[in-house]
C-alpha positions in Angstrom: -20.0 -15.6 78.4 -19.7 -19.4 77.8 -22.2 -19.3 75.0 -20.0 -15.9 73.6 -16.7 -17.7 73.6 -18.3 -21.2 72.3 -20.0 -18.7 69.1 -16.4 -17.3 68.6 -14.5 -20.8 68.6 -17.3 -21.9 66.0 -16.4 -19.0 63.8 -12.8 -19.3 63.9 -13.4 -23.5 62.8 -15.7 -21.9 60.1 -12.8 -19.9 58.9 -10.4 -21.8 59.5 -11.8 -24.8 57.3 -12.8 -21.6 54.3 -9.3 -20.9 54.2 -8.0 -24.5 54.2 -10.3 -25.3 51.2 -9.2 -22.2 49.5 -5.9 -23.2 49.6 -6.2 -26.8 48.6 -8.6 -25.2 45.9 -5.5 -23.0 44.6 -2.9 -25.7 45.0 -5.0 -28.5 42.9 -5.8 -25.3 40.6 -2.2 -24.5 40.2 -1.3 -28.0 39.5 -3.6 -28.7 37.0 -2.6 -25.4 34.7 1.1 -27.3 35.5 -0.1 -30.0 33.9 -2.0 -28.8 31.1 1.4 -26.3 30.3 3.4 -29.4 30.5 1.2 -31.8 28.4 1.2 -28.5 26.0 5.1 -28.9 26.0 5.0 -32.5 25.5 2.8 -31.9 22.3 4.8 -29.8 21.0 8.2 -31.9 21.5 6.2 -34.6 19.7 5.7 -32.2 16.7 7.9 -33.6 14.0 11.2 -32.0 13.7 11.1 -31.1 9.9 7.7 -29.0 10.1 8.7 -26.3 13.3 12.2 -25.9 10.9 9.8 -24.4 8.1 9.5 -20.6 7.6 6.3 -19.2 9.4 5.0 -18.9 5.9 4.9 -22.6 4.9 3.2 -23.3 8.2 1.0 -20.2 8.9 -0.1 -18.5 5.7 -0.3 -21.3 3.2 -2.5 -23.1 5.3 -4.6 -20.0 5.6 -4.8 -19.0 2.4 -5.3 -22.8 1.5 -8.6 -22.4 4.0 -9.9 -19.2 2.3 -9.7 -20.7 -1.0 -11.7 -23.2 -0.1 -14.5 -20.7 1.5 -14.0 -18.2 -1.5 -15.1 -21.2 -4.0 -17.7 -22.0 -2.0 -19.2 -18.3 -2.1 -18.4 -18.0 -5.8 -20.4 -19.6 -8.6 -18.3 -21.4 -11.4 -19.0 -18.8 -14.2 -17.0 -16.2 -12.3 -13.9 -18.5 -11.9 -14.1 -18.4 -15.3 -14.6 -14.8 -15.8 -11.9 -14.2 -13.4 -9.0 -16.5 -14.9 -9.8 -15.0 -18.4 -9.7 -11.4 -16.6 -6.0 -12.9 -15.4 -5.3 -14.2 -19.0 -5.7 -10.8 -20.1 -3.7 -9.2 -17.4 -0.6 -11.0 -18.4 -1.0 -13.6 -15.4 0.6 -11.0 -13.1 3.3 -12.8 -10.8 1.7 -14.4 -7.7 -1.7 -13.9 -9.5 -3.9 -17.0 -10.3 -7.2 -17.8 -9.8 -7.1 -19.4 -5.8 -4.9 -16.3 -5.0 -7.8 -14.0 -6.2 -10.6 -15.8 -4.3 -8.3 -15.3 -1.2 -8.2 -11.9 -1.8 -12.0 -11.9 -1.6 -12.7 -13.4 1.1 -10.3 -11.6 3.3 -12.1 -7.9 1.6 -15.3 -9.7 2.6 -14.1 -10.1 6.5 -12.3 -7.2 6.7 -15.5 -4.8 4.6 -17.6 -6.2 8.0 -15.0 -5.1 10.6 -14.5 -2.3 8.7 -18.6 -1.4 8.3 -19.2 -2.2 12.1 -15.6 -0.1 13.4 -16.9 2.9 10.9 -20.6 2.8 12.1 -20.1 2.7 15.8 -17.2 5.7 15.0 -20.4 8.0 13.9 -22.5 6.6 16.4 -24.6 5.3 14.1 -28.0 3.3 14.7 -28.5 -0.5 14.6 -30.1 -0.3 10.9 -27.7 2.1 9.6 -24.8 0.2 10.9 -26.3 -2.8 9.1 -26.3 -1.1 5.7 -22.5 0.6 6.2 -22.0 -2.8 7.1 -23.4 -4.6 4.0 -21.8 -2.0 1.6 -18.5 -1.8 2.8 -18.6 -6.2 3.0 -19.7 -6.2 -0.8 -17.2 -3.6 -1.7 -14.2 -5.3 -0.2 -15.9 -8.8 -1.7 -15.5 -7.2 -4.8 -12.3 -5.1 -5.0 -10.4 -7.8 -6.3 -11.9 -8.2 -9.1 -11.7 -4.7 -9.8 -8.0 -4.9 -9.5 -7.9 -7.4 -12.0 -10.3 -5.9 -14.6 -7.7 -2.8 -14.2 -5.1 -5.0 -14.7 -6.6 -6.5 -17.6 -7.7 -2.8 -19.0 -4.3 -0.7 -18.8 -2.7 -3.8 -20.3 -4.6 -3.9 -23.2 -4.5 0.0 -24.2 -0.7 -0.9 -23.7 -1.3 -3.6 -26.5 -3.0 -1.0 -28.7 -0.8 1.3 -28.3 2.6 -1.0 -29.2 1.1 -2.7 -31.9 1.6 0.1 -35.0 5.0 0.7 -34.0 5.9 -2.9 -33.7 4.6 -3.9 -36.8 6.4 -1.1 -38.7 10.0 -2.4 -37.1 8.6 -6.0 -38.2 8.2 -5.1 -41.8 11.3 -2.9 -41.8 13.3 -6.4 -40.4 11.7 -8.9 -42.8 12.3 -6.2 -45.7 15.6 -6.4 -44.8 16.0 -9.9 -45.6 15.3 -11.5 -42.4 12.8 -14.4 -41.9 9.8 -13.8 -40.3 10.7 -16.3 -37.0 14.1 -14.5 -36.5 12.5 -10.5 -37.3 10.0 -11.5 -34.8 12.7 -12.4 -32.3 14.8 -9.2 -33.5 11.0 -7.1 -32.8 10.6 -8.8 -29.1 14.2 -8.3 -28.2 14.7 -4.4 -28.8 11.2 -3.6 -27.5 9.5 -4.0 -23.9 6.3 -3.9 -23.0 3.3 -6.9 -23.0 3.8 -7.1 -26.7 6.9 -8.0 -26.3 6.4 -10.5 -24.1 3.4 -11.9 -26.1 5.9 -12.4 -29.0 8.6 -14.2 -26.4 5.7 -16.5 -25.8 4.9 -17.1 -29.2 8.3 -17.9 -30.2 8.7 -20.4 -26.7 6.0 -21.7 -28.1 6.8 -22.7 -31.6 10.3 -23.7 -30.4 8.8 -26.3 -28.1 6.9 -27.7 -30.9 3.9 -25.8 -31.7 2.9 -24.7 -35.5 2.9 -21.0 -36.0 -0.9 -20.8 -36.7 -1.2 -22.2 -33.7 1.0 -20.2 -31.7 -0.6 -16.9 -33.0 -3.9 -17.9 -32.2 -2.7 -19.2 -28.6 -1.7 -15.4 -28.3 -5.0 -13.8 -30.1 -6.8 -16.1 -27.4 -5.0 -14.3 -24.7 -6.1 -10.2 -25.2 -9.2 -9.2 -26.1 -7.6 -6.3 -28.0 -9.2 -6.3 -31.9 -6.3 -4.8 -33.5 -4.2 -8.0 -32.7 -6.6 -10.5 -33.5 -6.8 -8.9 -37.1 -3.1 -9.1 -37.1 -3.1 -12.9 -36.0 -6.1 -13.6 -38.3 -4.0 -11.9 -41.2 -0.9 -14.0 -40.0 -2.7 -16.9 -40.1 -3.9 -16.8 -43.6 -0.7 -16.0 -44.5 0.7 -19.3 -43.8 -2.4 -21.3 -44.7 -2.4 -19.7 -48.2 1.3 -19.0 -49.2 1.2 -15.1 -49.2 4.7 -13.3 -48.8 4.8 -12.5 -45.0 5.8 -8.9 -46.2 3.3 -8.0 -48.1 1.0 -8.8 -45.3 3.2 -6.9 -42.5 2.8 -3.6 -44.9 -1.0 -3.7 -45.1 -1.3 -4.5 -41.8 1.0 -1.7 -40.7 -0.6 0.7 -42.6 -4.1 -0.4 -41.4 -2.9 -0.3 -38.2 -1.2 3.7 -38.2 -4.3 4.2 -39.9 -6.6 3.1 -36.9 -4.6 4.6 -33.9 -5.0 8.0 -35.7 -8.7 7.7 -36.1 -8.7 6.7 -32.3 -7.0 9.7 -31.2 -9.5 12.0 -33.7 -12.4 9.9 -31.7 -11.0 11.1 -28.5 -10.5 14.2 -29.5 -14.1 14.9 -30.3 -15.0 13.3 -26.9 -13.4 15.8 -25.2 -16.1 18.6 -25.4 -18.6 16.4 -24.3 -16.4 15.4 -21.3 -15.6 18.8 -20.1 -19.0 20.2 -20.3 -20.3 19.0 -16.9 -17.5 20.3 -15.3 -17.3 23.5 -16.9 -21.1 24.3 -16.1 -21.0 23.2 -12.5 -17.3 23.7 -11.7 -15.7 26.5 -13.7 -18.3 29.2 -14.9 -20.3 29.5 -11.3 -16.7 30.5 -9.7 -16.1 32.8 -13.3 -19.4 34.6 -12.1 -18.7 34.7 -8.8 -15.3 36.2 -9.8 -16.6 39.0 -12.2 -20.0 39.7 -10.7 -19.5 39.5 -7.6 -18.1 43.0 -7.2 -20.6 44.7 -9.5 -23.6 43.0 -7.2 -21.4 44.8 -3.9 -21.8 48.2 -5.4 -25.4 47.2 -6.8 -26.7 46.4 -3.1 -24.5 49.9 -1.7 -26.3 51.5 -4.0 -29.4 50.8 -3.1 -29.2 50.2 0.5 -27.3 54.1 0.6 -24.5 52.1 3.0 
């Protein structure tokens, strides 16, 4: 009985002393998460005043987007920085659009084509090796989607280019015809038109009021598209003023020139439509036409036969 009750009174110091540890344990814990929360408040208060008044978008994204530039030149070589800020030259230098914005872009499609690749593959319950590859595509195709974007960009602008130009040089010979000079019917032209033509003529005139020669000007702006039509039309312009030609003279030959191009464009496409419908039409429309007209004659054929 003795050696029971001495047992018991050993167990109850033995639990007694777990429990007392425990809570010292949880009260030094507790204290030292107090302390870390109010040395995190401290920091804080010791943040200067001026930066925590800025908008969550000087002190969050910039210096994100400041941080993926910096890894997006890093995974792109130097010739496509090029390539891309001529891509944005042609584009018109959307607004918000330059060259770091762009390799932010692509570095954010890169991390979100992984997460994307790995949500997708696990999704289809897909194997380690095919998850790879879903991976690797998906990476590469956000990697390059914004270059895509821009080439668009740089693509729908110039057809718009090509598609201005005739009509704009027609209202330009109409206004120098008139009796206007060639500075003030360009301003006339880029004032009663929109468009990136217009715009392109803005420039150009910016541009010579700041200082800038005319040749110069209009090659600045043939340096900027990559459409042909408007080269020509700056070459022409330029040769113009170099020799001494009368500007109208010029503006009618190149008008007509021009009319006369965009109609043999629209007879090219024209002709390019048979070969672009065939594909369709042989895979597409005639096995549903056959379906359609046979399909009911090859009913009665098989009744027929089969005496059902």
């Amino acid at each position: 009985m003795g050696t029971f009750a001495l047992t018991g009174g050993l167990a109850l110091v033995f639990v007694g002393l777990i429990v007392a540890l425990g809570t010292i344990g949880v009260i030094t814990r507790e204290r030292s998460q107090v302390q870390r929360s109010l040395s995190a408040i401290e920091d804080y208060r010791g943040l200067p005043a001026e930066l925590l008044d800025r908008p969550f978008k000087e002190r969050v994204v910039k210096p994100g987007l400041a941080r993926l530039v910096r890894l997006g030149k890093l995974l792109t070589p130097s010739s496509q920085l090029l390539r891309i800020r001529r891509r944005l030259e042609e584009a018109g230098t959307p607004d918000n659009w330059d060259v770091d914005r762009v390799l932010a872009y692509k570095v954010l499609g890169l991390g979100g084509g992984v997460l994307l690749g790995i949500a997708l593959g696990l999704v289809i319950g897909a194997q380690p090796s095919q998850i790879a590859v879903i991976t690797i595509g998906t990476a590469l195709l956000g990697y390059f989607n914004p270059n895509m974007v821009v080439y668009q960009l740089a693509y729908n602008r110039s057809e718009q280019l090509r598609r201005e130009l005739p009509d704009a040089l027609d209202l330009l010979t109409i206004t120098v015809e008139a009796g206007l000079a060639f500075d003030a019917a360009l301003a006339q032209v880029a004032r009663h038109t929109t468009g990136p033509l217009a715009a392109e003529f803005f420039r150009v005139l910016q541009e010579m009021q700041i200082g800038l020669g005319r040749a110069e000007a209009f090659k600045a702006m043939g340096e900027r598209t990559n459409v042909a039509e408007l080269r020509q039309f700056v070459t022409a312009m330029v040769q113009a003023d170099s020799f001494g030609i009368p500007i109208a003279q010029v503006l009618r030959v190149q008008a007509k020139e021009m009319r006369v191009r965009r109609t043999q464009r629209a007879e090219e496409r024209a002709q390019k439509v048979p070969v672009k419908i065939l594909f369709p039409l042989i895979f597409g429309i005639l096995p549903a036409l056959l379906i359609v007209v046979l399909g009911p004659a090859a009913i009665d054929i098989i009744h027929n036969f089969t005496g059902r």
